[in-house]
C-alpha positions in Angstrom: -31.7 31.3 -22.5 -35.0 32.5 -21.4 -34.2 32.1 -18.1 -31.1 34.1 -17.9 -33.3 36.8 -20.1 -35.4 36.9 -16.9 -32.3 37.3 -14.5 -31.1 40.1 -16.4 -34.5 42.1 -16.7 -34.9 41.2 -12.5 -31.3 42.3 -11.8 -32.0 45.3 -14.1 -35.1 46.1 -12.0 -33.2 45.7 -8.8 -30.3 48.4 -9.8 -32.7 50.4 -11.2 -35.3 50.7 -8.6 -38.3 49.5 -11.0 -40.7 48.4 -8.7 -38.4 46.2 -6.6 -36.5 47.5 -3.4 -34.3 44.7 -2.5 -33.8 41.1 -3.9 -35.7 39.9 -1.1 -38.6 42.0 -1.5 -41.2 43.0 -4.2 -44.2 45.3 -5.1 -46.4 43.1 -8.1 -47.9 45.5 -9.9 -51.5 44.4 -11.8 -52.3 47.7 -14.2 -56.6 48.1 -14.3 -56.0 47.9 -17.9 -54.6 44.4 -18.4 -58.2 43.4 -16.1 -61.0 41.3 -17.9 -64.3 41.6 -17.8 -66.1 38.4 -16.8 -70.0 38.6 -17.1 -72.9 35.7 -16.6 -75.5 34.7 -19.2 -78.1 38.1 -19.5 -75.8 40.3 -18.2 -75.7 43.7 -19.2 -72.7 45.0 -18.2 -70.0 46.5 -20.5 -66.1 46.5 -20.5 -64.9 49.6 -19.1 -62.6 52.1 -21.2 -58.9 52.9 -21.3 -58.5 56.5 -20.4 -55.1 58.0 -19.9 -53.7 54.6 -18.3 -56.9 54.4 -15.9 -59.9 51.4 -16.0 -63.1 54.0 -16.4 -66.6 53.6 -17.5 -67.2 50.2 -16.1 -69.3 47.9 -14.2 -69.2 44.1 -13.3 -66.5 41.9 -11.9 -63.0 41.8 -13.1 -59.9 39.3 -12.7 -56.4 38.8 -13.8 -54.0 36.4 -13.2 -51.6 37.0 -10.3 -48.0 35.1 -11.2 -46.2 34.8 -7.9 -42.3 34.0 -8.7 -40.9 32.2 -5.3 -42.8 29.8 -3.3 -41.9 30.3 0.9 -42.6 34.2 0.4 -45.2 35.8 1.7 -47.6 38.8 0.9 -47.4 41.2 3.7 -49.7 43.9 1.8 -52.8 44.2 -0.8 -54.0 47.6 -1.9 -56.2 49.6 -5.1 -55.2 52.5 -6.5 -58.2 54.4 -7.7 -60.3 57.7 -7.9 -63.6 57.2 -6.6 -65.7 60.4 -7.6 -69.4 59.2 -6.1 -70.5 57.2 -3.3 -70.7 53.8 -4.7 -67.3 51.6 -3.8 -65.3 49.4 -5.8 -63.8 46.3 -3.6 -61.0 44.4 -4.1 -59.8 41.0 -3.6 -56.4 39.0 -3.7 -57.5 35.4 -4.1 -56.1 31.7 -3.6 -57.3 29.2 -5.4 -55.6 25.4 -3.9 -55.8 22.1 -5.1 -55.0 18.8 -4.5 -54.0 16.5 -7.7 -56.2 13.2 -7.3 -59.1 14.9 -5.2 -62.2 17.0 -6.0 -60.6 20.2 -4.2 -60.5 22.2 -7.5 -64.0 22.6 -6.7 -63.9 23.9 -3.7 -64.1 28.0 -2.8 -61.0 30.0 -3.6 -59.9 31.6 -0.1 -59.8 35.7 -0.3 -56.5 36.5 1.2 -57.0 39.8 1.5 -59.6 42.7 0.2 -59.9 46.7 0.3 -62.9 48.7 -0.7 -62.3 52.8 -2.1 -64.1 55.6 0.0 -65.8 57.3 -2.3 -66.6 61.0 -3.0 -62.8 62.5 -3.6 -61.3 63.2 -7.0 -58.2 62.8 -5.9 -56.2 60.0 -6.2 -56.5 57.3 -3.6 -54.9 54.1 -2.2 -56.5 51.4 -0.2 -54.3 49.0 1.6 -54.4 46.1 3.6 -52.1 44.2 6.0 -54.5 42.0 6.8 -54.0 38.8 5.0 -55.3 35.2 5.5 -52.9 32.9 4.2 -50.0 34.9 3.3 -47.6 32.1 2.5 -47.4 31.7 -0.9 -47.4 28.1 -2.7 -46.4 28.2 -6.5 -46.8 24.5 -6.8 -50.6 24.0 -4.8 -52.1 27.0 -5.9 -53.5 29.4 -8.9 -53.3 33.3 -7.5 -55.7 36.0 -9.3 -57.0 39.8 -8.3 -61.1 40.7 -8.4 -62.7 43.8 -8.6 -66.1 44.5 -8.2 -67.4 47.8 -10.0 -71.2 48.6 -8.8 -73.1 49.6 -11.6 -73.6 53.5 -11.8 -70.0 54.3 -9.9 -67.9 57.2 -11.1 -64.9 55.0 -10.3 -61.4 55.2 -11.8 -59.0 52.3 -11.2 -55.0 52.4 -12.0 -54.2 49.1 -10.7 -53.3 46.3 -7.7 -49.8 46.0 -5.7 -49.3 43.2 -3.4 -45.8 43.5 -1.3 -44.4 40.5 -1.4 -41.7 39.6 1.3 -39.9 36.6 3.1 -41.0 38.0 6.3 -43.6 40.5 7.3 -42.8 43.2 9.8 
């Protein structure tokens, strides 16, 4: 049952042109205000505030969960969308985290697949992509996905969200 719930909400997204453009191809969509605040021991900094469907007020490091649907796709693009009203920047990240059942590898570094950074100093609203990504096949069974952004403290930074284009083929 929940499974054919999910067909029907994917095929209702394909007719409808919600966020998907063909069955083959996808735009994820991770909204700033579904982000979490992860801080060390002593830290000072504060979760940010929801403002009119933006991530504002913040500093620190941020992640969410990135749920990749297919395995054999591949993300072709990795972008912010932000306003970024000082010079301080915000970056980024689209990360892989592999691992190998029966071996230490779950300690070892999650690989950044791809990261953008705003330019600050414009009120207007902004999009940083990137089509530069290291690993871009995408393994639903070896690997844990999630998004990281980094707000330096003091920035006058306003954060919408992440979308990572996910295709069969890049062109």
């Amino acid at each position: 049952m929940l499974a054919k719930t999910l067909w029907s909400v994917l095929a209702g997204c394909i007719v409808t042109g919600l966020g998907i453009s063909s069955v083959n191809a996808a735009v994820l969509q991770i909204s700033a205000t579904g982000l979490v605040l992860r801080t060390s021991i002593g830290s000072t900094d504060e979760p940010g505030d929801e403002q009119a469907g933006l991530l504002t007020n913040t500093q620190g490091s941020y992640f969410a969960p990135v749920v990749f649907p297919t395995t054999g796709e591949r993300v072709c693009s990795f972008a912010v969308v932000y306003r970024d009203n000082d010079a301080l920047n915000i970056t980024a990240k689209l990360m892989k985290k592999t691992f190998t059942i029966g071996t230490p590898t779950a300690f070892d570094p999650a690989v950044t697949m791809a990261q953008v950074s705003s330019v600050g100093g414009n009120q207007n609203t902004r999009r940083a992509v990137s089509t530069t990504i290291t690993q871009p096949l995408i393994d639903t069974v070896r690997a844990f996905y999630y998004v990281e952004l980094d707000v330096p403290d003091g920035a006058n930074i306003e954060v919408l969200g992440m979308q990572i284009n996910v295709q069969p083929t890049c062109t």
